[in-house]
C-alpha positions as CSV (number, residue, x, y, z in Angstrom):
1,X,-8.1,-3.6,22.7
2,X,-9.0,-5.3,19.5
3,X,-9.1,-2.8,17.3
4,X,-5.5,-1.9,18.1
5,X,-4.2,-5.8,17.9
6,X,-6.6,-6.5,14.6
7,X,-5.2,-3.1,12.9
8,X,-1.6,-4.1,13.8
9,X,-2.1,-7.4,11.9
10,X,-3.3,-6.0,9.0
11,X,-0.7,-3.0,9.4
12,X,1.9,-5.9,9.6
13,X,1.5,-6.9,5.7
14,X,3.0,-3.8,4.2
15,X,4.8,-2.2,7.4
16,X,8.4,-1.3,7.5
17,X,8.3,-2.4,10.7
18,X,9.0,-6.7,11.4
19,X,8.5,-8.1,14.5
20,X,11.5,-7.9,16.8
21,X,13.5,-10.0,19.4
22,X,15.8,-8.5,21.4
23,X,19.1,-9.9,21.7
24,X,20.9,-7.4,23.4
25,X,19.4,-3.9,25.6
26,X,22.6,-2.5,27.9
27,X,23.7,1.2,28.8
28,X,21.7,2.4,26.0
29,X,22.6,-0.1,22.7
30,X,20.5,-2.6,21.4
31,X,20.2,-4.9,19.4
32,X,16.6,-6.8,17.8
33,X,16.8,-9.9,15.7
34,X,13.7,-8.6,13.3
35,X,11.4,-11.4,11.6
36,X,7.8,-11.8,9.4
37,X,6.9,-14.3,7.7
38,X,3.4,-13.9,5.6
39,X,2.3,-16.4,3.6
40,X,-1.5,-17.0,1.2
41,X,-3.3,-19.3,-0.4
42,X,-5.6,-17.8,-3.4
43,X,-8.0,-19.2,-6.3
44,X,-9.9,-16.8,-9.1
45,X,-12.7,-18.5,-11.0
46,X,-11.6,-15.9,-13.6
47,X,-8.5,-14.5,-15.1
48,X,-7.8,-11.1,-16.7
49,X,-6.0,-9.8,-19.4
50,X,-4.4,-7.1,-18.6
51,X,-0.8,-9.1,-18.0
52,X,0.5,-12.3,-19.7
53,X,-2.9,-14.1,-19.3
54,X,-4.5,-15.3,-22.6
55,X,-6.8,-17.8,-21.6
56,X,-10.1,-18.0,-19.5
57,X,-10.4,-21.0,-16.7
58,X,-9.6,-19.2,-13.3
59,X,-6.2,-19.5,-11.6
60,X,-4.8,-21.2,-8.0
61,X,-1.3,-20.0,-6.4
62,X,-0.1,-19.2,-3.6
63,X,2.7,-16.4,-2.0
64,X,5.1,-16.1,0.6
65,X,7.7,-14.1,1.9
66,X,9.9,-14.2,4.9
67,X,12.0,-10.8,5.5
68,X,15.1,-11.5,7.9
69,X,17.6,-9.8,9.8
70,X,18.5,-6.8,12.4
71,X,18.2,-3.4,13.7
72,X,19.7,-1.4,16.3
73,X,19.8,1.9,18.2
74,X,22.6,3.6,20.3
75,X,21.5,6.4,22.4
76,X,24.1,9.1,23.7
77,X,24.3,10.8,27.0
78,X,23.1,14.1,25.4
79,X,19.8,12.3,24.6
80,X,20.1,12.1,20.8
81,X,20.5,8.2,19.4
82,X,21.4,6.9,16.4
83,X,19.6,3.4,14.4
84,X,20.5,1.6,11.5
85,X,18.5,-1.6,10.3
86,X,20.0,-4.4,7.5
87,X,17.0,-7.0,6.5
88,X,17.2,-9.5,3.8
89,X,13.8,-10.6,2.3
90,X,13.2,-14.1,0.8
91,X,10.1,-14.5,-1.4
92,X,8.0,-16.2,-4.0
93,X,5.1,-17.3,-6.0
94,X,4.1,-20.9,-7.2
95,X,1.1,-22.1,-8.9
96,X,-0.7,-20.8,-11.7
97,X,0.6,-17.4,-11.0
98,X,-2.0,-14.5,-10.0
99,X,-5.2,-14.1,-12.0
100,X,-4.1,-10.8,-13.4
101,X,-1.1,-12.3,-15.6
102,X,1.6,-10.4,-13.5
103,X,3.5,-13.8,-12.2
104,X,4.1,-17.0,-13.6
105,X,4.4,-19.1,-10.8
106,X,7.9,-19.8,-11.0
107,X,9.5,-16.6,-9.1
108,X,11.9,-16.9,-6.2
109,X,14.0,-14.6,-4.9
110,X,16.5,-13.4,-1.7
111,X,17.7,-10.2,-1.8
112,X,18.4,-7.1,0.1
113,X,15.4,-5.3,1.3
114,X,16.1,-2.4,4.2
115,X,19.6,-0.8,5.0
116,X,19.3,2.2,6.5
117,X,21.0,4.6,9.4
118,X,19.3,7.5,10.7
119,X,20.1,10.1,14.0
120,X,17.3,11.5,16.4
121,X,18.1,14.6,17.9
122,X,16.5,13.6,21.5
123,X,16.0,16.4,23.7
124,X,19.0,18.1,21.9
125,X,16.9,20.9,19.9
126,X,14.1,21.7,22.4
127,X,11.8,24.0,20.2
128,X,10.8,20.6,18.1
129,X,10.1,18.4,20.9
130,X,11.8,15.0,22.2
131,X,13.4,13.5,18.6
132,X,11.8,16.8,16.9
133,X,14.7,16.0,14.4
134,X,14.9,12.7,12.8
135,X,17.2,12.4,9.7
136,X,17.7,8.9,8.3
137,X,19.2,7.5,4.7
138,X,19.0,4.4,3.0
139,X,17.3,1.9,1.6
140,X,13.7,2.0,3.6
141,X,10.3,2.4,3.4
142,X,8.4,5.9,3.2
143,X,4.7,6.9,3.5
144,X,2.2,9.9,3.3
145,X,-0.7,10.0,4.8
146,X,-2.6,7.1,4.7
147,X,-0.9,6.2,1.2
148,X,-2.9,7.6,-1.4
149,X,-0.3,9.1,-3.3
150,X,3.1,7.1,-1.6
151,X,3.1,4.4,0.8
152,X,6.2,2.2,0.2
153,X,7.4,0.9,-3.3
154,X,5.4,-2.0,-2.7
155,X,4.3,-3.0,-6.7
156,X,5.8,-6.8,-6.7
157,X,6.0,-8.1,-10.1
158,X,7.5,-11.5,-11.5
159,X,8.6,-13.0,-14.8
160,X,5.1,-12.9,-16.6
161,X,6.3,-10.3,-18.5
162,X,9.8,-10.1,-19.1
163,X,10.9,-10.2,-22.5
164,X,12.3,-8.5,-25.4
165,X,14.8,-7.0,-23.3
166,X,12.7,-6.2,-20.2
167,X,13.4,-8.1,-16.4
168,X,10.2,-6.8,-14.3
169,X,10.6,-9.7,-11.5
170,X,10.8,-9.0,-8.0
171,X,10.8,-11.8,-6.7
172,X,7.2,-12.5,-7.3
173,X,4.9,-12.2,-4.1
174,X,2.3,-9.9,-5.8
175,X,-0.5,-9.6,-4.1
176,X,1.3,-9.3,-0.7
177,X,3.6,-7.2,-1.8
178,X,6.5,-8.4,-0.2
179,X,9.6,-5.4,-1.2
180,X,8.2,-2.3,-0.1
181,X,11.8,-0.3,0.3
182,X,13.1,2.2,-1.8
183,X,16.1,2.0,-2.9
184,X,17.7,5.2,-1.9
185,X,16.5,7.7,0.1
186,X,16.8,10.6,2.6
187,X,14.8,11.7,4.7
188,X,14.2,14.8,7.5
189,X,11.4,14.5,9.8
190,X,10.8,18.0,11.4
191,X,8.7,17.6,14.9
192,X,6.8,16.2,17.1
193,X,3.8,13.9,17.6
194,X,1.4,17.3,17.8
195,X,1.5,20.4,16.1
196,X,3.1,21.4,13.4
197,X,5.6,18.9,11.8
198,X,6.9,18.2,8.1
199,X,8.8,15.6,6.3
200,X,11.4,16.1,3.6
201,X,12.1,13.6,1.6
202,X,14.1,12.1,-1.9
203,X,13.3,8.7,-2.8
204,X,14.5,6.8,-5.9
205,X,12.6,3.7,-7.0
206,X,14.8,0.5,-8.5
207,X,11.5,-0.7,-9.5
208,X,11.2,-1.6,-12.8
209,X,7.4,-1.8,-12.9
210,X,7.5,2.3,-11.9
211,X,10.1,2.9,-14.5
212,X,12.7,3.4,-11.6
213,X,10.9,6.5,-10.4
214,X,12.7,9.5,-8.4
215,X,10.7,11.7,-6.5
216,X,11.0,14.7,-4.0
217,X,8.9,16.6,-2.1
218,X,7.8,17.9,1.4
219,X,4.8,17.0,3.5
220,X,3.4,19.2,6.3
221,X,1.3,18.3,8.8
222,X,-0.9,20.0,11.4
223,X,-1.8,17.4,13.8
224,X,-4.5,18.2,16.7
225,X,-7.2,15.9,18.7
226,X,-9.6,16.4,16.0
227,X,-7.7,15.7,13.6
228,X,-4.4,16.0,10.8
229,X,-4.6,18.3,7.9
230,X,-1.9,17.4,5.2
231,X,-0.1,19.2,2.5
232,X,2.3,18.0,0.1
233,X,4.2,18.4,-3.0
234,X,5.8,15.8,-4.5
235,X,8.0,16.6,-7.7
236,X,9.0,14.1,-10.5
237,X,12.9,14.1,-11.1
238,X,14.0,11.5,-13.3
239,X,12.8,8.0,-14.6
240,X,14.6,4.8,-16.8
241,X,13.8,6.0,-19.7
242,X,13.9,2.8,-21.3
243,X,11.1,1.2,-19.3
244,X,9.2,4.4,-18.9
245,X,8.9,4.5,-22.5
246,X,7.3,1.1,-22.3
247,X,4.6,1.7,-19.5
248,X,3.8,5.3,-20.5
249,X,5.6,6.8,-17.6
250,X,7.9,9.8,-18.9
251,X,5.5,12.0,-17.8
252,X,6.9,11.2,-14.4
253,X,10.2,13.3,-15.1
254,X,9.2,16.5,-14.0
255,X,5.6,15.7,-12.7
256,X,4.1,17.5,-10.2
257,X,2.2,16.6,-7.7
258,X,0.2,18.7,-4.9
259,X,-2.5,17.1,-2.0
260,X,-4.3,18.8,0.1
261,X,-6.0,16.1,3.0
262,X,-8.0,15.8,6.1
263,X,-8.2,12.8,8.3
264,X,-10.1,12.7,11.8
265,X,-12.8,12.9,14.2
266,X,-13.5,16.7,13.8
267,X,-14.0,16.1,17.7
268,X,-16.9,14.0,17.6
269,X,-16.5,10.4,19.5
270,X,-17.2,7.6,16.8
271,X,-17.3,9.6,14.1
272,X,-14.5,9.2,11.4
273,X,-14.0,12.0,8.2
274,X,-11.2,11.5,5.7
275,X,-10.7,13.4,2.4
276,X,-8.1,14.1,0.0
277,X,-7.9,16.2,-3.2
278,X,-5.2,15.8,-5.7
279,X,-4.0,18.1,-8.4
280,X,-1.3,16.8,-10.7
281,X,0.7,18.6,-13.6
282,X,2.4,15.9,-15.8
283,X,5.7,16.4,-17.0
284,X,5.4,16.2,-20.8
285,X,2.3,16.2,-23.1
286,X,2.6,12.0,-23.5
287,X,-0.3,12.2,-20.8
288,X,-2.8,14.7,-20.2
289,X,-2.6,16.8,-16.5
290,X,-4.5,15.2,-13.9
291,X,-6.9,15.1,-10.9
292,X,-8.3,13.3,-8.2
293,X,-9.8,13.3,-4.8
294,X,-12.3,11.4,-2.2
295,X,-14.4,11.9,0.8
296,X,-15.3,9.4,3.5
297,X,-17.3,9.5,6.3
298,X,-18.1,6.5,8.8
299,X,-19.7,6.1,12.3
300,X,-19.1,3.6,15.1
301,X,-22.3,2.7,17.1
302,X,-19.9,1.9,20.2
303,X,-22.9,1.1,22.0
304,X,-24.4,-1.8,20.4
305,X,-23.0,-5.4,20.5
306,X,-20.1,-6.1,18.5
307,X,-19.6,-2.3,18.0
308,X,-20.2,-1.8,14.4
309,X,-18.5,0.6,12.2
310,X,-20.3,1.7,8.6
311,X,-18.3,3.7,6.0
312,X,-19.1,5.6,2.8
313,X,-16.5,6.8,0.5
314,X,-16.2,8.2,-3.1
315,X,-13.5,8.6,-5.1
316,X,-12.6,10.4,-8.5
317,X,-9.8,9.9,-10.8
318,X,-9.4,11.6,-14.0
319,X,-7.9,9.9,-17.2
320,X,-4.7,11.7,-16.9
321,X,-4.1,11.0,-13.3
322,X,-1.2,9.1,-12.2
323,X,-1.9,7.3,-9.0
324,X,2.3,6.9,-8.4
325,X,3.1,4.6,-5.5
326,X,-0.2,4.5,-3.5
327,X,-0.3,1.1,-1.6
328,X,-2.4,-1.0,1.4
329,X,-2.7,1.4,4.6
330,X,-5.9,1.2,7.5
331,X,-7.3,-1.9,6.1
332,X,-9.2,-3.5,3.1
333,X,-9.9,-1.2,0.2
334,X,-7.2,1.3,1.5
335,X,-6.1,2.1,-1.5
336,X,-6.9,-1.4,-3.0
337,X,-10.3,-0.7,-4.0
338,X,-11.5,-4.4,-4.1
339,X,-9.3,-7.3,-4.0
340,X,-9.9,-8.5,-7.7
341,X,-10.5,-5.0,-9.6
342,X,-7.3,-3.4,-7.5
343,X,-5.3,-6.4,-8.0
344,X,-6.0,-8.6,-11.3
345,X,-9.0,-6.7,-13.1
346,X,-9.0,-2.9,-13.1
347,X,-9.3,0.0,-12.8
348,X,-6.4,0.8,-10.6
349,X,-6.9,4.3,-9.1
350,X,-7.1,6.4,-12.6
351,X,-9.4,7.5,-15.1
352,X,-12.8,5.9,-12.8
353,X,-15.1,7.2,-10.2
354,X,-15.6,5.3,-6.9
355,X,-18.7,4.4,-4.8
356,X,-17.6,1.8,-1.8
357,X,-19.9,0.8,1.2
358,X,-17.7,-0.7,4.1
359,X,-19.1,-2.2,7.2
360,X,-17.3,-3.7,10.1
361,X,-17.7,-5.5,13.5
362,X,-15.8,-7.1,16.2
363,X,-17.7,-10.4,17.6
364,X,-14.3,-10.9,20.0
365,X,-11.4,-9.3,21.1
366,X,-9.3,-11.5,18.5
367,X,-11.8,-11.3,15.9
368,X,-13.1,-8.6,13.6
369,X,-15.6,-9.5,10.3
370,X,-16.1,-7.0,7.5
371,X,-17.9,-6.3,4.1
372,X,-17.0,-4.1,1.3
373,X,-19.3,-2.7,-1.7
374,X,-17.7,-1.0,-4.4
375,X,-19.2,0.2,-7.9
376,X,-16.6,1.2,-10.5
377,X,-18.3,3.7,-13.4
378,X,-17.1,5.7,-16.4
379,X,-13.7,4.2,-16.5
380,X,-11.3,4.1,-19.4
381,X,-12.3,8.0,-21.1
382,X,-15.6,7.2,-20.2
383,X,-16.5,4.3,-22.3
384,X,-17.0,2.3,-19.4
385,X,-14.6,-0.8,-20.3
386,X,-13.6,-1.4,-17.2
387,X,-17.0,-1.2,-15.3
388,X,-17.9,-3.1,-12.6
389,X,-19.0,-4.2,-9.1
390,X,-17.6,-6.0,-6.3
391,X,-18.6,-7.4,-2.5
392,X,-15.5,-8.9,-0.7
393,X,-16.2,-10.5,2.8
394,X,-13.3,-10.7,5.0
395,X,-12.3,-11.3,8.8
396,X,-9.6,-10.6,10.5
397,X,-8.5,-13.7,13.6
398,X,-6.0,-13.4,15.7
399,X,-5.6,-17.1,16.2
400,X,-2.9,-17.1,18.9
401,X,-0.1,-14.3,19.6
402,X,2.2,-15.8,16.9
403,X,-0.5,-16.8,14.2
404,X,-3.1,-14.2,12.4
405,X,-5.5,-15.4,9.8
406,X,-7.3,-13.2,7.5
407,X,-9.7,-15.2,4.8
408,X,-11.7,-13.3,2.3
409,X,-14.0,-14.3,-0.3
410,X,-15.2,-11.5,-3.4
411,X,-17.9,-11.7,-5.9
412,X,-16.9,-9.5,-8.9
413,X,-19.2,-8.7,-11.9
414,X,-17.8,-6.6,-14.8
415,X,-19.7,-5.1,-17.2
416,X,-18.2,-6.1,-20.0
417,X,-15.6,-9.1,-21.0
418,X,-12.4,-8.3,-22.9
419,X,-13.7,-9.3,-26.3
420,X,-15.9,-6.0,-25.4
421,X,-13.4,-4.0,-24.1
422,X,-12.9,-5.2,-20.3
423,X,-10.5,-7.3,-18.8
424,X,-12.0,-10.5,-17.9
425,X,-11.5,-13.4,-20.1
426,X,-14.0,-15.5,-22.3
427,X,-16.9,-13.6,-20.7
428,X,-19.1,-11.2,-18.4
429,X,-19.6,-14.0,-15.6
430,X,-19.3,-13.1,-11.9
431,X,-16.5,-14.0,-10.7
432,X,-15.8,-16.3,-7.2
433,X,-12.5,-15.0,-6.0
434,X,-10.8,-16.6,-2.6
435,X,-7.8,-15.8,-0.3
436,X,-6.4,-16.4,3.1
437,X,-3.4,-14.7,4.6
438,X,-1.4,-16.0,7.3
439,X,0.6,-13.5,9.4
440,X,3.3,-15.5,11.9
441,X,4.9,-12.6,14.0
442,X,8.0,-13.9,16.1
């Protein structure tokens, strides 16, 4: 029971899906008034220059979003349905802006977040199953797998670094990530729950921070008790070329992308295996082709108090690989690898290798506790500038039905400051870093 409520809540900070109240459910229409609101408090003892921070001193904001509005579904007498969804998203930062340099502070913004339609097939097509067809367009979310490669368009700038011509705010929001849509899309989802099934997809981007990225692709799946094995190919199809010119990315026009990935129990109770292996082919010689991949392995001792959970995962990127739109999935360090190296400090899922250590354990139904280990070595071409290690101790509360509170507290230590090449600014130090989320579901 509370590992399905605890992994909601988490699930809830980057899920296409709000919280719903339904205002109308008669002879097969209805209609869901959809609300979250998220909001956190944060402090860094250090700040990092890889945005528009210059000086050392540590930083103290805080973000917020509330996303707003309705979704609907009308099923037919034949079984097949169609949905549509409109939300509206309201966010900000305020503060000193994030400890990275990526907001200001001053960011606000209410804009249009999902708009969507889509048709299930229902029973219609009975060699894929109930809904074994499931085409939808729009502006939505859109993940694979657990998200190492895509889950959502979820990289939430503000007005740090707009200028000469550049506007790279979203609203601000940066750490929670509040816009996760894409802005256009289409999308076939072939089968069922078991067995075979694929997804066919074209997504455009109207991100600036990823150069207003298009992608398409396909992603199989083969899912069985013991497991999903994953392939996809995702292909590069056009970018802005104005910012793409300006963060590296005109590679991205004609990239391609192919995954290969495992996730499951391999039918052993308690036991969890995950694994993905990346080869990536970049679409001009402005950046060198690219791989990457992990394995994980973790055990539940179901049997002892508290039932603890230990995981051990390692991960390789190559300089040339391009990590694309890979985003917060099953929890802390999925695929934020720490909270201050993912977010403010570095590396971010290219050109490093990957040690992490999770544990876990649930003292209550309503409350989970964690710690996370992870060493970052022979980053940046292997010079090692962006070196480090970092423990982050977290729980996750359900405080009452409409109030979840998740506070975490890291200890970072980079190996060198950026006077010597890193990121962190003024020295070496360790830094204290300190969050706490608030999740209100309606």
């Amino acid at each position: 029971m509370q590992k399905t409520i605890l992994a909601a809540a988490i699930a809830t900070l980057v899920s296409a899906q709000v919280s719903a109240y339904n205002l109308y459910n008669e002879q097969g229409t209805e209609l869901n008034l959809d609300i979250e609101a998220v909001f956190g408090v944060f402090t860094s003892g250090e700040n990092y220059g890889l945005g528009a921070k210059t000086e050392a001193g540590g930083s103290d904001w805080q973000e917020g979003y509330i996303k707003y509005g309705f979704s609907g579904s009308h099923a037919y007498d034949s079984g097949a349905s169609v949905y549509a969804g409109l939300n509206l998203i309201s966010s900000g930062t305020w503060g000193d802006g994030d400890a990275g340099g990526f907001t200001s502070g001053d960011e606000s913004d209410t804009d249009l977040e999902d708009a969507y339609i889509g048709w299930r097939s229902g029973n219609l097509i009975s060699g894929l199953g109930e809904n074994g067809l499931d085409i939808s367009f729009g502006r939505q979310n859109f993940s694979i797998g657990d998200g190492f490669l895509i889950n959502g368009d979820s990289l939430n700038l503000g007005d740090a670094l707009n200028g000469g011509g550049y506007d790279f705010d979203r609203g601000g929001a940066y750490w929670l990530a509040a816009r996760k849509a894409f802005d256009r899309t289409a999308i076939a989802r072939i089968g069922g729950s078991e067995g075979l099934r694929a997804d066919l997809f074209w997504i455009e981007s109207d991100n600036p921070a990823q150069a207003m990225t298009e992608l398409a692709g396909v992603n199989a799946e083969y899912v069985m008790p013991e497991g999903t094995v994953g392939l996809a190919y995702i292909e590069g199809l056009d970018v802005n070329d104005k910012y793409a010119q300006a963060l590296g990315y005109t590679h991205r026009d004609g990239q391609q992308t192919l995954s290969l990935r495992y996730q499951g129990n391999a039918g052993i109770e308690n036991l969890f295996l995950s694994g993905e292996v990346v080869t990536q082919d970049q679409g001009d010689n402005t950046r060198e082709d690219g791989d990457a991949w992990y394995v994980e392995a973790g055990w539940t001792f179901a049997d002892l108090p508290w039932s603890p959970s230990v995981n051990y995962r390692y991960a390789t990127f190559d300089e040339g690989f391009d990590p694309l739109f890979f985003g917060f999935s099953r929890g802390y360090g999925t695929w934020f690898q720490g909270e201050v190296a993912a977010n403010y400090a570095g590396p971010f899922n290219s050109d490093t290798d990957v040690h992490h250590i999770g544990v876990k354990a649930a003292p209550t139904e309503m409350l989970s506790i964690g710690a996370l280990f992870f060493d970052f070595n022979d980053s940046v071409g292997g010079s090692g500038a962006l070196d480090g290690q970092e423990i982050d101790l977290y729980a996750e509360w359900v405080v009452t039905p409409n109030l979840i509170i998740s506070p975490l507290i890291g200890f970072y230590s980079p190996d060198n400051s950026l006077a010597d090449g890193g990121s962190q600014i003024g020295s070496d130090d360790t830094n204290v870093y300190g969050q706490v989320i608030a999740i209100v579901p309606f």
